[in-house]
Residue, then its C-alpha position, 0 to 999 in steps of 0.5 A: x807666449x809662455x816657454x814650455x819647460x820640456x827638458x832640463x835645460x828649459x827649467x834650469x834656465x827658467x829658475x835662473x830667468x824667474x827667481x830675484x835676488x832681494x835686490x831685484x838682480x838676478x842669481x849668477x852662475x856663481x852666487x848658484x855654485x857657491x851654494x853647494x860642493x855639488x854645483x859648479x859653473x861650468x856644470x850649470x852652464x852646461x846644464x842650462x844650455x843643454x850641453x849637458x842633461x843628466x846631472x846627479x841626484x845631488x845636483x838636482x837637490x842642491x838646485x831644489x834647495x837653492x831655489x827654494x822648490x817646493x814642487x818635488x816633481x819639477x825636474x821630474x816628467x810627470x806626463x801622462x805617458x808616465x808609467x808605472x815603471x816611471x813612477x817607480x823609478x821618479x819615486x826611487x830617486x827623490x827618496x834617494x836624494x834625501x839619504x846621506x852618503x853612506x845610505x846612498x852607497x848602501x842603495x847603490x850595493x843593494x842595487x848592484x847585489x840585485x842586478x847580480 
């Protein structure tokens, strides 16, 4: 019986339990951290068991580029209960995942600027 890839959690631990080094071994919270400034271990562990469930942006993108996903939307729930206010907000955060700091800390001004 395949898992069902419900939260956070599910999925971290799917690309850790699916995804093969060359060697035939698997990645280790290390070889994972090591990737990215944006990752650590204790931080993936804590995501991957569920201790913790709302990582950054960079986060999710440093795991996106690690393991190589093409699908954008697999962090994201793309259910049909989505709205088109959860549309919205999954579209706001992978364009903003793509800008560097400082457009990231311009958005975030805008953003703060429209909540007044």
């Amino acid at each position: 019986m395949t898992k069902s890839l419900d939260t956070l959690a599910d999925k971290i631990d799917y690309l850790f339990r699916n995804t093969k080094k060359p060697d035939g071994n698997y990645y280790t919270y290390e070889e994972v951290a090591a990737s990215s400034p944006n990752l650590s271990v204790a931080n993936l562990s804590a995501l991957r068991t569920g201790r913790k469930s709302n990582p950054s942006l960079k986060v999710i993108q440093a795991l996106i580029e690690f393991f190589n996903i093409d699908d954008s939307n697999f962090f994201f729930d793309t259910g049909e209960g989505m709205t088109s206010y959860d549309e919205k907000i999954k579209t706001l955060a992978t364009r903003a995942s793509e800008l560097d700091e400082t457009g990231l800390d311009f958005l975030l001004d805008v953003i703060e600027q429209i909540k007044g």
